[in-house]
LUMVEX-120495 format. One record per atom (N, C-alpha, C): residue in one letter; x, y, z. Coordinates in steps of 0.001 Angstrom, whole numbers, plus 500000, padded with zeros to 6 digits. Layout:
<recs>
AXYZ ...
</recs>
This chain:
<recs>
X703919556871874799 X703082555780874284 X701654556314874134 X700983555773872946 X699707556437872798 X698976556046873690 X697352556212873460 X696444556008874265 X696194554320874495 X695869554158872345 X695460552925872113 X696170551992873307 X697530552034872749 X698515550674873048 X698907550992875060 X698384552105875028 X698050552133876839 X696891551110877362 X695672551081876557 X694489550023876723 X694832548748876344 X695419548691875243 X695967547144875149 X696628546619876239 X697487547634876788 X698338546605877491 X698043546452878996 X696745546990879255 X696231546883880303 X694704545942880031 X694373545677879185 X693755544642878921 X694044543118878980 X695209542870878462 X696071541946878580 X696614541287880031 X696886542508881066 X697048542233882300 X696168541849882912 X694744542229882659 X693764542072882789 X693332540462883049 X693348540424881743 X693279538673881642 X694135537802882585 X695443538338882102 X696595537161883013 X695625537094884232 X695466537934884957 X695194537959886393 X693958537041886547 X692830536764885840 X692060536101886004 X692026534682885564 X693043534293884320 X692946533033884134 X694121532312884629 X695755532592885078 X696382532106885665 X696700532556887241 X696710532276888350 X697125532842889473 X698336531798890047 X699344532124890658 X699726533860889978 X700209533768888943 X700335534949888502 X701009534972887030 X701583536027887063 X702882535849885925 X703643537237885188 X702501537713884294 X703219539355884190 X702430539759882782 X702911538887881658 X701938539251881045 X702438538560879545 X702827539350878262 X702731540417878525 X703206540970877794 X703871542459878439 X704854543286877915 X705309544468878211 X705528545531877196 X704868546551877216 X704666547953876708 X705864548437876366 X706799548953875773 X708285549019875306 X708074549858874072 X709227551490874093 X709037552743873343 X710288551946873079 X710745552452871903 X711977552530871562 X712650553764870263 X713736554729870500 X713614555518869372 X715114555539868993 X715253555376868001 X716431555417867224 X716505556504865975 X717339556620865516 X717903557641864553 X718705557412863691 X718798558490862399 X720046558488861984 X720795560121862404 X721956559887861798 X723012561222862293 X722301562413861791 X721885563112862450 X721714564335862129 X722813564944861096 X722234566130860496 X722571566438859433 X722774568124859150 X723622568678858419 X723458570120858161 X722531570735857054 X722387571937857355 X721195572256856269 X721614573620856174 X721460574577855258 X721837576408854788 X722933576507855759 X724105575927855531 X725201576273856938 X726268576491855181 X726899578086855750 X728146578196854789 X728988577414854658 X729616577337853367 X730553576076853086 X731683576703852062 X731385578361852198 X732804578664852246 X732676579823852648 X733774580362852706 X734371581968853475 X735336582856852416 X734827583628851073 X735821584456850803 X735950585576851561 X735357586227851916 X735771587597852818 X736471587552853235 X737175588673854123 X738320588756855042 X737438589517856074 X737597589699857306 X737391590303858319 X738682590947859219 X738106592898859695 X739399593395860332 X738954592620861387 X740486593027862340 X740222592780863875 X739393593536864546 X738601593372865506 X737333593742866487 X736186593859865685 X736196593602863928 X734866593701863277 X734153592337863836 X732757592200863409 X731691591239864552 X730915590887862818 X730441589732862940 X729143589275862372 X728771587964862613 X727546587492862190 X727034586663862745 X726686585622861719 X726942584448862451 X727408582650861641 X725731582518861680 X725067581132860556 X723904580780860929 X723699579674860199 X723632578702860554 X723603577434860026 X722184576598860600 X721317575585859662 X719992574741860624 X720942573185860803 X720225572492861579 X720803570914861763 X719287570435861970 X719476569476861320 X717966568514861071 X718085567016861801 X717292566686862270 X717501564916862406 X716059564040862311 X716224563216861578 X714842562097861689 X715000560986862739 X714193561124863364 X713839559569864191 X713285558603864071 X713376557517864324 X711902556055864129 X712101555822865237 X710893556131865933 X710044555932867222 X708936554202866804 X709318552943867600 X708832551936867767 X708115551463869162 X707146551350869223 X705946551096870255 X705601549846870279 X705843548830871064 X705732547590870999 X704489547157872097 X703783546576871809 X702618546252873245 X702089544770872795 X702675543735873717 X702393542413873120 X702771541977872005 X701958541761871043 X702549541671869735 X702452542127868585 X701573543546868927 X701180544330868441 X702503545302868398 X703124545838866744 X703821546970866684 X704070548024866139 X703964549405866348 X703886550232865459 X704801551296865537 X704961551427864420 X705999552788864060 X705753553808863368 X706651554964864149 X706433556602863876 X707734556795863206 X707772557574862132 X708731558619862354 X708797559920862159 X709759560385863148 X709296561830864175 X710101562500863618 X710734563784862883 X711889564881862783 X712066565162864560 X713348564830864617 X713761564996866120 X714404566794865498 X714383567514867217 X714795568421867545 X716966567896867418 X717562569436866827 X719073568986866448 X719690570788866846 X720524570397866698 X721071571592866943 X722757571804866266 X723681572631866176 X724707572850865546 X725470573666866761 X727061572496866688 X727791572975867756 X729163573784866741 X729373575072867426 X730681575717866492 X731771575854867632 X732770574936866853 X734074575622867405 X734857576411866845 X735069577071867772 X736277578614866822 X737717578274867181 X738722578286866379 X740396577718867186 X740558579039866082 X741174579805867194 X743037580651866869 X743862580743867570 X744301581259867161 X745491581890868022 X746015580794869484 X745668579133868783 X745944578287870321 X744885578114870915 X744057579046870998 X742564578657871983 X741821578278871187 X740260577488871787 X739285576602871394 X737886577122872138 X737045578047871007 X735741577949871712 X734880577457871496 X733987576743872126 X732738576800871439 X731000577467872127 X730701577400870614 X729083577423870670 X728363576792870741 X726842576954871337 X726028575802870890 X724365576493869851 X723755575947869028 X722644577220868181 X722851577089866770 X721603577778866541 X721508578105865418 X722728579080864641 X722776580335865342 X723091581233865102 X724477581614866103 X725614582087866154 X726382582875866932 X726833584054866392 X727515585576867206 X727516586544866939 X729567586233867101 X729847586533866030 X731836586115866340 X732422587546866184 X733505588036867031 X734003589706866716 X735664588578866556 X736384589165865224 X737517588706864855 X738551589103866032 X739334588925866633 X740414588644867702 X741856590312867142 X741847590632868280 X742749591356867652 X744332590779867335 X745393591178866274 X746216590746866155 X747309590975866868 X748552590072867009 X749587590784867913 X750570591644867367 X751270592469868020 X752097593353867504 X753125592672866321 X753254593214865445 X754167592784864230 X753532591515862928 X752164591159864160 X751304589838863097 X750340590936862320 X750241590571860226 X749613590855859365 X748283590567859418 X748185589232859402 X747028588409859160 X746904587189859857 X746383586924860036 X745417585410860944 X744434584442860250 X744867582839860061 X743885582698859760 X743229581735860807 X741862582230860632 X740738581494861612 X739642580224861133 X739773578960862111 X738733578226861427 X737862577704861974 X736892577610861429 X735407577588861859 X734675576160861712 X734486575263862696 X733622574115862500 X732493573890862746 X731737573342862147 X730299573572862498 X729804571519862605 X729243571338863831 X728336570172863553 X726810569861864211 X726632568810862882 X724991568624863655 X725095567939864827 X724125568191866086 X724139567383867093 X722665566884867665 X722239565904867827 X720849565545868372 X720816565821869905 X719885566956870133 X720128567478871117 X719228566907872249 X718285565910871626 X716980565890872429 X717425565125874086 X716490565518874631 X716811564261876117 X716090563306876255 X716895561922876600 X716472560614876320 X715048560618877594 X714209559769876887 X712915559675877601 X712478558031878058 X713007557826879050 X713611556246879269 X711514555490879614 X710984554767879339 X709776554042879716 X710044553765881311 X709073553494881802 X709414553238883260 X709798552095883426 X709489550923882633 X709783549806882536 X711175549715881939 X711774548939883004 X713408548986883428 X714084548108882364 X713095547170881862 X713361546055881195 X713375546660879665 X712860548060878961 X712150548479877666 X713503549678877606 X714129549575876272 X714940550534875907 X714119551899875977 X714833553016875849 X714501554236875984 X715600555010874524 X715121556205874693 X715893556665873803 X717589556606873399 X718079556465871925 X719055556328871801 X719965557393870940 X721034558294871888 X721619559067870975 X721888558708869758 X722426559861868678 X722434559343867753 X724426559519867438 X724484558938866648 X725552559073866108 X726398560369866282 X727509560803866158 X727684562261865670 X727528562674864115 X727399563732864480 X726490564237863003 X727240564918862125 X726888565080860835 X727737565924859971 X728199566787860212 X729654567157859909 X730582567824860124 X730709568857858643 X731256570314859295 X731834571030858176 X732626572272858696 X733613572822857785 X734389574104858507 X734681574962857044 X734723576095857953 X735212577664857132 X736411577876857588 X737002578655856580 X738562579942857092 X738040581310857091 X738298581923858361 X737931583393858260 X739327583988858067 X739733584727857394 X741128585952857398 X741001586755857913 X741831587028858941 X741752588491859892 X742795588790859743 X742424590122858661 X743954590991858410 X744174592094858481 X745105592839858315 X744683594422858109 X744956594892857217 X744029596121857153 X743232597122856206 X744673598015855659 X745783598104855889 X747054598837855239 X746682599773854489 X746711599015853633 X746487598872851798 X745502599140851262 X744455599072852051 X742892599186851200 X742669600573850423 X742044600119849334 X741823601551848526 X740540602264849104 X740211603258849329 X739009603958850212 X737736603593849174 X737040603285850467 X735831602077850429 X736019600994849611 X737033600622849541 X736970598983849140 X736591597712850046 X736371596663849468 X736376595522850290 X736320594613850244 X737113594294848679 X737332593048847946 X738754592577848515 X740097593857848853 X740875593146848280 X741821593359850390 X742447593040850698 X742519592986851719 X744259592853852036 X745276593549852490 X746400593445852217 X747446594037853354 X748332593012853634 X749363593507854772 X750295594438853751 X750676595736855118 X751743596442853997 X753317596117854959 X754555596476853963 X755609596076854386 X756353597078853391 X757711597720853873 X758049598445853610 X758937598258851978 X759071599450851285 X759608599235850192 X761494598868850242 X761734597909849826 X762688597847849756 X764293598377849350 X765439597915849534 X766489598960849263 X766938599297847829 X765723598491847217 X766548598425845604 X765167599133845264 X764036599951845976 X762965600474845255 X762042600366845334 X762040598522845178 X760826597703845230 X759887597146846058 X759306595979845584 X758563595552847045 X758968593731846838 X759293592979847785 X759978591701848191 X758702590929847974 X758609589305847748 X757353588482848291 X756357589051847162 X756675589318846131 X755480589632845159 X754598590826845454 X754974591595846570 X753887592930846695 X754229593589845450 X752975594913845865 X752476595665844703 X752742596951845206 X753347597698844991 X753469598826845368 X752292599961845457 X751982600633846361 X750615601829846336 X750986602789846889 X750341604156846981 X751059604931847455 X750683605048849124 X751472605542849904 X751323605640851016 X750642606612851640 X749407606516852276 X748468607216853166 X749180608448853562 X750076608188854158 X750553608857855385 X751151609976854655 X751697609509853573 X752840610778852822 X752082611898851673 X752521612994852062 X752036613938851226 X753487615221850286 X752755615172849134 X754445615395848019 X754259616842848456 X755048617899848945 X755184619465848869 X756148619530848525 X756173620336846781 X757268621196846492 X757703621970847317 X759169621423847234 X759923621958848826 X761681622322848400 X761522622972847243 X763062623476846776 X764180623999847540 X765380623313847683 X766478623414848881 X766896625339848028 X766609626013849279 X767252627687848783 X766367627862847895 X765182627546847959 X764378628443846920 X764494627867845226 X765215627016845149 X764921626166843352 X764516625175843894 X764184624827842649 X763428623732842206 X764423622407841707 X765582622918840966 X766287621778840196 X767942622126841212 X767769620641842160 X768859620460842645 X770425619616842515 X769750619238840996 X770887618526840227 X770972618943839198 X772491618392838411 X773504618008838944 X774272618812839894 X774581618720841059 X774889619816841874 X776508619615841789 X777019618922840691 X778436618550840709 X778882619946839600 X777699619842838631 X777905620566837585 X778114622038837878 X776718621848838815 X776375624147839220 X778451624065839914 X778500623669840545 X779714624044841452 X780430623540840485 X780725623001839774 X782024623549838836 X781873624937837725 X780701625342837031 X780374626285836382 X779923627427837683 X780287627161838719 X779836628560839913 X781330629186839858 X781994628306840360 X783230628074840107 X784315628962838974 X783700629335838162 X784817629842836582 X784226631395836703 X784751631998836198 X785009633794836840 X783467633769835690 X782265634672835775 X781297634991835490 X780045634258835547 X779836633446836689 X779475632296836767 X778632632617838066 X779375633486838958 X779006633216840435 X777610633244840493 X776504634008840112 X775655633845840042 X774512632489839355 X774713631824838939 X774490630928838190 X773290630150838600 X772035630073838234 X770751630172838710 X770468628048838142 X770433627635838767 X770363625948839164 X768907625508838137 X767967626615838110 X766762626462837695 X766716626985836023 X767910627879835824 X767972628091834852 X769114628508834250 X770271627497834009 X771708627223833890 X772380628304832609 X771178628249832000 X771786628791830560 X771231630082830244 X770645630702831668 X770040631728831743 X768988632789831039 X768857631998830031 X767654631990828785 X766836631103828902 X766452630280829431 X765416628704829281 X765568628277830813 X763903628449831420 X763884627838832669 X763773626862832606 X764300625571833553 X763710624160834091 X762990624358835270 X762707624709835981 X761984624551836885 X761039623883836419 X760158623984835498 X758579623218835490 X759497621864835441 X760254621254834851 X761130620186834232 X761468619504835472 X761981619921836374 X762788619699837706 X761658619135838865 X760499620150839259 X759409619963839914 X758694618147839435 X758009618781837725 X757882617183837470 X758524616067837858 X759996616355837751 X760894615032837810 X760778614566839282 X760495615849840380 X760242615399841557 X759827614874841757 X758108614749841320 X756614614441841727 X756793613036840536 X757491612583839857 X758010611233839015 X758448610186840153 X759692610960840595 X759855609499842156 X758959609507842797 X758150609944843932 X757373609884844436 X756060609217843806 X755851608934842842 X755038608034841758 X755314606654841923 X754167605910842869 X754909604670843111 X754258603984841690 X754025604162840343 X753507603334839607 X754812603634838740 X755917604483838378 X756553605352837710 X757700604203838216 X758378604119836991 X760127603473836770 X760785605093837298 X762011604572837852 X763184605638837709 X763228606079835928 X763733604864835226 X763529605078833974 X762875606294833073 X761699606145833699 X760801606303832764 X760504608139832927 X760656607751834267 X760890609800835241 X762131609944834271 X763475609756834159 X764140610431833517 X764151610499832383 X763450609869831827 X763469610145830406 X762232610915830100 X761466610786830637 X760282612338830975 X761021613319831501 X761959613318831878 X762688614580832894 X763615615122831491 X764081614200831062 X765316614837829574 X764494615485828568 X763715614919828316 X762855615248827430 X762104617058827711 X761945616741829033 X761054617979829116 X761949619189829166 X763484619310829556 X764418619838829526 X764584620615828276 X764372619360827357 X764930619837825564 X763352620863825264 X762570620468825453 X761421621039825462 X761608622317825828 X762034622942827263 X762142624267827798 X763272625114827041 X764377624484826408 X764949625220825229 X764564625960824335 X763793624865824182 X762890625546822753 X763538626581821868 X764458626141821198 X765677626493820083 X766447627326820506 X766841627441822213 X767385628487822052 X768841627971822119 X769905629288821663 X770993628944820900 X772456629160822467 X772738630450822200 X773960630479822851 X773296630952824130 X773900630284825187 X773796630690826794 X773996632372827245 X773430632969828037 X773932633996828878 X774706633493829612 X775118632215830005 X776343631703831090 X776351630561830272 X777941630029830314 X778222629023830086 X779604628377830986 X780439627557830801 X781538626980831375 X781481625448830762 X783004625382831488 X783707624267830566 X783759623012832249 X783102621790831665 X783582620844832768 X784767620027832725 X785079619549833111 X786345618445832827 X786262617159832406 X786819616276831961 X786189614726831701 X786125613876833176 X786372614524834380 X785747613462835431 X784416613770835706 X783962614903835241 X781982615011835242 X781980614423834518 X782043614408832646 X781112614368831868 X781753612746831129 X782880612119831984 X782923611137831611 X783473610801829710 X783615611870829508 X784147611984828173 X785751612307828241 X786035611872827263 X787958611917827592 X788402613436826744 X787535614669826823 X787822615723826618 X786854616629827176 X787285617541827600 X786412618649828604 X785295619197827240 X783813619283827915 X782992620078827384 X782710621496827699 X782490622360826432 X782335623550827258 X780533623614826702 X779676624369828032 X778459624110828250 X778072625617827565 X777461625967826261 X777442627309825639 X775944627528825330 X775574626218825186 X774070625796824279 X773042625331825635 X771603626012825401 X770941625518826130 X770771623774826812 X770928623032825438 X770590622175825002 X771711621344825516 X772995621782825112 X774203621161826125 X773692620855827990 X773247621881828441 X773071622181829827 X771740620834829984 X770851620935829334 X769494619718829301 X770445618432829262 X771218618333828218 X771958617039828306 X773028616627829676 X773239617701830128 X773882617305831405 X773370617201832272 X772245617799832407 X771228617206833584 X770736616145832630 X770476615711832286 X769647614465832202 X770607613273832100 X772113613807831976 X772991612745832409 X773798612411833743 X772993613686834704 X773332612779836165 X772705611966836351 X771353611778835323 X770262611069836307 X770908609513836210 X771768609166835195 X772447607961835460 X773544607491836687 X773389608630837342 X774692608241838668 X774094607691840024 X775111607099840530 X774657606414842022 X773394607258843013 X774044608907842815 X773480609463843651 X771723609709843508 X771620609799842142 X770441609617841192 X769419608221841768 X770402607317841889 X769322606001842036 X769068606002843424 X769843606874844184 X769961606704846127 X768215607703846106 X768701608946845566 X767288609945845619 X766298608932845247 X766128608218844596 X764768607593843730 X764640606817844617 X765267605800845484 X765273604995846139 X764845605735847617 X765073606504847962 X764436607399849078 X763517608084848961 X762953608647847622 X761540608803847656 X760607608012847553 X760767606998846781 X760039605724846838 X759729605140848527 X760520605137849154 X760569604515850320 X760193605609851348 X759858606676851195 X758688607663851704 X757559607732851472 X757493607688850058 X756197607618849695 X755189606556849624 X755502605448849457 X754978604307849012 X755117603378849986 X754253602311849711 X754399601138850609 X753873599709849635 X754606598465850207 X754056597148849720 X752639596550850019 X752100596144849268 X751175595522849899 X751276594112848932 X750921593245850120 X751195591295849896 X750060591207849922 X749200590730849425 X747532590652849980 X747838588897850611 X747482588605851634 X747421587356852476 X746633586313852090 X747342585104852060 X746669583942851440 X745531583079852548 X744493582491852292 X743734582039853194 X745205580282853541 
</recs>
């Protein structure tokens, strides 16, 4: 209470005392402060980022509140209004538990995840609160301060996921990985990338490079002038090896179709011919290789390119592609808030 309405109301007592005895006062001195709900102010009101587990940063939101402060002395009355002191309470809920803060500002480190969990999502509430402490008049009879309401409310989602997938220094895109599947692919809409961990070394079984059709070498190893018969270069005039290597480093291409490797793989075959005519080795297969209802005999470079590039249609063909893929590569789901 100010000064003034301190003299008034001791003036007043003043009097009573001399013109009635005894007497009540006649009047009583009475603060009274009321409010409305406090309010939020620069507090985030959304969350795209993602955050790893044990990364830390710091929340910061203001809370405002106005008061009307009323001073009553006799019948005299006057009113203030004051910006009351407010403050912002945060609760954090994951994982089942409930914390909170109280401030402007808090410092949050994301929770680590449990074994086999991708991603987490976390949410963040923020409210205004009138923090002040009530300042009661001494006079028992005169209200004193009155909390206010609860105050505006608001919340964020934080994502706490892991980094799998991330392309080096990225930090837009944020993604659980999960393994490639038995048909190649990736399940749940992932995207296939290549895998960190795996590294491609030309690694030729016995020293070649081209280990298919290995149905074919052993039937043409097989026929009397043959024994020697070089896997890398069938027709003993025209190497594949460069042909064979590529086709390797094709599966292991998690952006690459099976498809698309073998028909880059046939192609590059006819290519290493390069017109040439009759074989230094040749042999005759039967129609349970070549699937034709009369035996071929293999004389022409170009014959030999066509038979490799027609295992690549067999079971065993899609098992290899399907096992390099699933070495090399991995899914990534990027996680929904």
């Amino acid at each position: 209470m100010d000064g003034f309405h301190q003299s008034c109301c001791r003036a007043i007592l003043v009097v009573a005392f001399f013109l009635v005895e005894p007497i009540v006062a006649m009047a009583q001195c009475c603060s009274v402060s009321t409010g409305s709900s406090p309010t939020l102010a620069d507090y985030p009101v959304s969350q795209t980022g993602y955050m790893t587990p044990g990364s830390s940063t710091v929340f910061w939101a203001q809370a405002c509140d106005t008061d009307t402060k009323t001073v009553t002395c006799g019948s005299t009355t006057t009113t203030y209004t004051i910006s009351d002191s407010a403050t912002v309470i945060w609760t954090v809920t994951t994982g089942g538990v409930t914390s909170t803060y109280r401030g402007s500002s808090f410092s949050w480190t994301a929770p680590a995840l449990n074994a086999g969990e991708c991603a987490r999502t976390v949410t963040i509430s923020m409210q205004a609160d009138d923090d002040h402490t009530a300042a009661y008049s001494s006079d028992s009879t005169c209200t004193g301060d009155q909390n206010d309401a609860p105050g505006q409310t608001a919340s964020i989602q934080i994502l706490v996921a892991k980094y799998d997938c991330m392309t080096p220094g990225s930090t837009t895109l944020n993604a659980c990985k999960t393994a490639v599947n038995d048909q190649g692919g990736c399940s749940n809409g992932g995207t296939k990338v290549a895998n960190p961990s795996y590294t491609f070394v030309v690694t030729p079984p016995a020293g070649q490079s081209c280990s298919v059709p290995a149905n074919i070498l052993q039937t043409c190893q097989g026929q009397a002038g043959n024994a020697n018969q070089d896997p890398d270069n069938p027709c003993g005039t025209a190497s594949f090896e460069a042909a064979c290597n590529a086709h390797d480093a094709a599966y292991v291409n998690c952006s690459t179709t099976k498809a698309d490797a073998d028909q880059a793989f046939t192609a590059a075959l006819t290519a290493a011919c390069n017109g040439v005519n009759q074989c230094n080795h040749s042999c005759t297969l039967p129609p349970a290789i070549t699937n034709l209802p009369f035996n071929v005999t293999l004389n022409t470079c170009n014959l030999y390119a066509s038979a490799y590039g027609q295992a690549m249609a067999t079971a065993q063909s899609q098992q290899a592609w399907v096992d390099s893929q699933k070495a090399a590569c991995q899914c990534c789901t990027p996680p929904q808030l």
